[in-house]
C-alpha positions as CSV (number, residue, x, y, z in Angstrom):
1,X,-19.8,-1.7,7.9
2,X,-16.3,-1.4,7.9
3,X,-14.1,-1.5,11.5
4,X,-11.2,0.6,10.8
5,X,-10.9,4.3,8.7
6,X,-9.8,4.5,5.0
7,X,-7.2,6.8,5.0
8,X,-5.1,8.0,1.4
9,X,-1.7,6.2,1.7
10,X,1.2,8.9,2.2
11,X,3.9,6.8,-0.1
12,X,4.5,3.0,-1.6
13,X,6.8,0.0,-0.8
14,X,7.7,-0.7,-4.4
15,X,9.8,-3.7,-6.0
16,X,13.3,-2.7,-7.3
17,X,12.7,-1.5,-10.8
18,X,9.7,1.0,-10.1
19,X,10.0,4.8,-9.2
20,X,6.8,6.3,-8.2
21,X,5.6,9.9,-9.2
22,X,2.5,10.8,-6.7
23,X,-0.3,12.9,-7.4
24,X,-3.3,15.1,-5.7
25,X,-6.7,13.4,-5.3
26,X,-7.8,15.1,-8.4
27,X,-5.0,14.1,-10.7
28,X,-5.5,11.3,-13.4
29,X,-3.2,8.6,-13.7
30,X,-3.2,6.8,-17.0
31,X,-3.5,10.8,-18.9
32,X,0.0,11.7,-16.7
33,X,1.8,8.8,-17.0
34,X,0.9,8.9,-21.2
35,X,2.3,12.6,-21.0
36,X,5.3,11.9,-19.5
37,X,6.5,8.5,-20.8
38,X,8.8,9.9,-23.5
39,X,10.8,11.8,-20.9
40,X,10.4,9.4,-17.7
41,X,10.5,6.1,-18.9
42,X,10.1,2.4,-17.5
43,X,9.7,2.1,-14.7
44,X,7.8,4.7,-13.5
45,X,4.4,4.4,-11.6
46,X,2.1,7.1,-11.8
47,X,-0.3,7.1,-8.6
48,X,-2.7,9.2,-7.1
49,X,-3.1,9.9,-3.3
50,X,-6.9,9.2,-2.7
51,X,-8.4,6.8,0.4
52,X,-11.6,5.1,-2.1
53,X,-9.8,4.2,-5.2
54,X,-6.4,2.6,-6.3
55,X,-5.1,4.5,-9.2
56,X,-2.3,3.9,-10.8
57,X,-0.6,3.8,-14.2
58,X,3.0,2.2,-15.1
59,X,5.0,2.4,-18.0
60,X,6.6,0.3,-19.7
61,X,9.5,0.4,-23.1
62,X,8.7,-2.6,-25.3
63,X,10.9,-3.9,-27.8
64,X,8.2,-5.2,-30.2
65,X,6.0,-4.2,-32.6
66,X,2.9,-2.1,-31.3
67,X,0.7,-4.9,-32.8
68,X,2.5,-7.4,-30.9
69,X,3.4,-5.1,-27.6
70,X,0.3,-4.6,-26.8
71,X,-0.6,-7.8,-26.0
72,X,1.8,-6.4,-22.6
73,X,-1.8,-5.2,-21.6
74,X,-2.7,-9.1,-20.2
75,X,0.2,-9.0,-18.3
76,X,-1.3,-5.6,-16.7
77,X,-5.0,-7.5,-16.2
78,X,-3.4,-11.0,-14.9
79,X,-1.0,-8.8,-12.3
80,X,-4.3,-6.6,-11.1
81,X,-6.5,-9.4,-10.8
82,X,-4.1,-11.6,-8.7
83,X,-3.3,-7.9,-6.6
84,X,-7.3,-8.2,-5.5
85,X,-7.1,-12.0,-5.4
86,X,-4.4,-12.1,-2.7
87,X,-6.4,-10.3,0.0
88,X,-10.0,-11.6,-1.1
89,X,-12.2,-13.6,1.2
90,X,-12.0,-17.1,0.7
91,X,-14.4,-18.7,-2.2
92,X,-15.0,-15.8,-4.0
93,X,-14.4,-15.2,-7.6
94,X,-12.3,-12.3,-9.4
95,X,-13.0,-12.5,-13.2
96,X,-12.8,-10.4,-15.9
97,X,-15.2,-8.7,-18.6
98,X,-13.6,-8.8,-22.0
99,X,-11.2,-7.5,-22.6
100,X,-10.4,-4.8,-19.7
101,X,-12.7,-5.3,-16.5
102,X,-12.7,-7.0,-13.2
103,X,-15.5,-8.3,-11.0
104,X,-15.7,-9.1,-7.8
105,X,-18.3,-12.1,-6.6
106,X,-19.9,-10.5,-10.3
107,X,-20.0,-6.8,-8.9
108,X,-17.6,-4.2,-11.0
109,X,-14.9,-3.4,-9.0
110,X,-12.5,-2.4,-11.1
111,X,-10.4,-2.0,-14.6
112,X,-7.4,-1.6,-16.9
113,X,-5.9,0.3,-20.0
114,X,-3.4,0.9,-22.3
115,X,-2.3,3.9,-23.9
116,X,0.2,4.3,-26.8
117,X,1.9,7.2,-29.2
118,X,-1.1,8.1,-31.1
119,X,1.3,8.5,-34.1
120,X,2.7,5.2,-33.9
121,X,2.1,2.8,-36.5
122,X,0.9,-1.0,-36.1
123,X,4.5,-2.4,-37.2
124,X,6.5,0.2,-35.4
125,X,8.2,-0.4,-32.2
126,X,6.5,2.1,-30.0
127,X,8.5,4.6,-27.7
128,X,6.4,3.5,-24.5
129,X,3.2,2.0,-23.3
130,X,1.0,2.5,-20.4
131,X,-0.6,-0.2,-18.5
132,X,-3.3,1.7,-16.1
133,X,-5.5,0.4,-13.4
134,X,-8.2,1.3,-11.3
135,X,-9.5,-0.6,-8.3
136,X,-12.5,1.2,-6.2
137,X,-11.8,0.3,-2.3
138,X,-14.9,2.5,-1.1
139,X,-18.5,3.9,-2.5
140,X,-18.4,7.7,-3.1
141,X,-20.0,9.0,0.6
142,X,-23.8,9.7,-1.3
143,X,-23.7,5.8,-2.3
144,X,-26.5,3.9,0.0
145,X,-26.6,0.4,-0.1
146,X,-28.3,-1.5,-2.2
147,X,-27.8,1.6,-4.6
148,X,-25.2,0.3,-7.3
149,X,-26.1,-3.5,-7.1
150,X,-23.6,-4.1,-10.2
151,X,-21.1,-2.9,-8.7
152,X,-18.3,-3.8,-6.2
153,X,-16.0,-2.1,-3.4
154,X,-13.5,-3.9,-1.3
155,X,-14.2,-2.0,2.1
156,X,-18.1,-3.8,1.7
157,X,-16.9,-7.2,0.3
158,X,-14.9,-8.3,3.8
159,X,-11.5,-7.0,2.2
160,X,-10.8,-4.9,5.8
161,X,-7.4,-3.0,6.0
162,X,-6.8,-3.3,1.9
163,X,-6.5,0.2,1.3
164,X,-5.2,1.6,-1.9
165,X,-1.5,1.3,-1.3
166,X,-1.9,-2.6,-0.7
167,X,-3.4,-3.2,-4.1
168,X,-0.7,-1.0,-5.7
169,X,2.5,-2.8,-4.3
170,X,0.9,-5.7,-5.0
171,X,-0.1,-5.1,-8.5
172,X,3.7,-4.3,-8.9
173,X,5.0,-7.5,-7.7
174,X,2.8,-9.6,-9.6
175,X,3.5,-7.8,-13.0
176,X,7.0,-8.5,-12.4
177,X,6.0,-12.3,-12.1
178,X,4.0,-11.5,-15.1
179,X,7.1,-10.4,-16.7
180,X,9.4,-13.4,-15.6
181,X,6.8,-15.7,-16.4
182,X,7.0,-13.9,-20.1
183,X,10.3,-14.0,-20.7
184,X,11.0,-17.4,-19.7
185,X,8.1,-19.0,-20.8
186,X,6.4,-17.1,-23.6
187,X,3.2,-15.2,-24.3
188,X,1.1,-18.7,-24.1
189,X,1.0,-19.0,-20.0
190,X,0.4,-15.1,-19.5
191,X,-2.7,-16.3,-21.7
192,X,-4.0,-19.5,-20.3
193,X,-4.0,-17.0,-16.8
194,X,-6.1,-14.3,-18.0
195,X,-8.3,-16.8,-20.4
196,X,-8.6,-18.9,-16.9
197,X,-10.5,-15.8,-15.2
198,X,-12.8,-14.7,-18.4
199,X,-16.3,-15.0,-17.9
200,X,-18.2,-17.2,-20.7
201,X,-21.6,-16.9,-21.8
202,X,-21.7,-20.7,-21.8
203,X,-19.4,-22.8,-19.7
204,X,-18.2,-25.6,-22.1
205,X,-17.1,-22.3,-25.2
206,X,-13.8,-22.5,-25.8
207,X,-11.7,-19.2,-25.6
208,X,-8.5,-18.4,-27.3
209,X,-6.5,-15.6,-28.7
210,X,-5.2,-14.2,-32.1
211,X,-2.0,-13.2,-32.4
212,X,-3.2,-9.8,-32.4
213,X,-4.9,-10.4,-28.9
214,X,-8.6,-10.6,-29.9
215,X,-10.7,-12.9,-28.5
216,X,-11.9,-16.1,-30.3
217,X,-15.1,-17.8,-29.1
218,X,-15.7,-21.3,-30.5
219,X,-19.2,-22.6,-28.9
220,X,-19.6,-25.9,-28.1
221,X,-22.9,-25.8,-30.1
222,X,-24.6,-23.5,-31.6
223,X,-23.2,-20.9,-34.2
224,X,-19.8,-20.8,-35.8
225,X,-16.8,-19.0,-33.9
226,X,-17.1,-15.4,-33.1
227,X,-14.0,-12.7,-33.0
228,X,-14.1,-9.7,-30.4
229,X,-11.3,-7.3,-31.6
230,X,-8.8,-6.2,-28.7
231,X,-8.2,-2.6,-30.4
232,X,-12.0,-1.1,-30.5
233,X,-12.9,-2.4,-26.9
234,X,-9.1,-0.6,-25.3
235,X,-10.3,2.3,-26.8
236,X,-13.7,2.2,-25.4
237,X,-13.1,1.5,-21.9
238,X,-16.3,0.5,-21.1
239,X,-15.6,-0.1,-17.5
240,X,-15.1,3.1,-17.1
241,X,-16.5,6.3,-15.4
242,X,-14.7,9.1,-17.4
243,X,-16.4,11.9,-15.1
244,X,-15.2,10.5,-12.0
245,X,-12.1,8.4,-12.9
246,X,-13.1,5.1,-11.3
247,X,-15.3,2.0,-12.6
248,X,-18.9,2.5,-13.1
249,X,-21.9,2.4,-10.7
């Protein structure tokens, strides 16, 4: 049981760089920000105002290549996960779910997308992206416990006083490490980060990524090497709840 009161945060303590554009309870992030990237630009942080869930889109004006641009969407993951990571208990683990969700201690707590221009082609330099994510703080009020045992919420995993706004501004500061990290170092430490936190179906597989950003798994014995494409799995969103806006139960 938690010993304080969720409230939904009134504004944001955002890094220099970010503008944030705040909407009602019912709004939906990731669908406002992709509507008004063209005209807003980078930058700008799309949240909504609610007490259980941290919702939030960015976006972002690449300079590459959709193909290669969209491999931004690790520095999205790798910034979220390390936002949840900062305030959790000691000794237990955030992970991901290829390619786009996060546990907590194996419970779904939470998720990430990309959106694009629908008409923009693979080898075009797109006009914006969207990184999105979603981190649920609180079980809707009809959730009893024991009820959703797959699934994870901050206020019942010992994360008390991390409300939505705290994961937000901290999601923003670590993609700008993200970003630093990027352009100083290249694409191959934002990958050995998120590859780091990626749960295996056997310990000793070895992970990697294509250019393209799918996932290569080489067992250590067994069958050959398996590919998950990056581009099927964005689109599916699997994490997601699409009737209430936050991860599944």
């Amino acid at each position: 049981m938690a010993l304080f009161t969720l409230r939904a945060p009134a504004s944001l303590d955002l890094p220099p760089g970010f503008r944030a554009v705040a909407l009602r309870e019912s709004g939906d992030a990731f669908a406002h920000a992709c509507r008004i990237a063209a005209e807003e630009g980078a930058g700008t942080l799309v949240w909504i105002r609610r007490f259980d869930m941290a919702e939030f889109a960015v976006i972002l004006e690449p300079e590459a290549p959709l193909g290669e641009a969209r491999k931004a969407f690790f520095l999205g993951m790798n910034a979220l996960l390390q936002a949840i990571a900062a305030s959790c208990p000691p000794e237990r683990p955030v992970t991901f779910d290829w390619p786009d969700a996060i546990r907590f201690d194996a419970g779904l707590v939470g998720g990430g997308r990309l959106g694009w221009p629908k008409s923009c082609a693979e080898d075009e330099v797109p006009d914006w992206l969207v990184f999105a994510g979603t981190v649920r703080v609180a079980f809707p009020g009809l959730t009893e416990p024991g009820q959703a045992p797959n699934a994870a919420a901050l206020d019942d995993e010992g994360f008390e006083g991390t409300g939505p706004s705290v994961i937000i501004e901290s999601f923003a500061r670590f993609f700008m490490r993200q970003v630093d990290i990027w352009q100083a170092s290249g694409f191959g430490p934002i990958v050995g980060a998120y590859l780091e936190h990626l749960d295996k179906e056997r310990v000793a597989d070895a992970l990697s990524l294509t250019p393209a950003g799918d996932l290569v798994i080489r067992p250590a014995v067994g069958p050959s090497e398996r590919v998950l494409p990056l581009l099927p799995a964005l689109k599916a969103a699997a994490w997601l709840d699409r009737d209430t806006g936050g991860p599944k139960l």
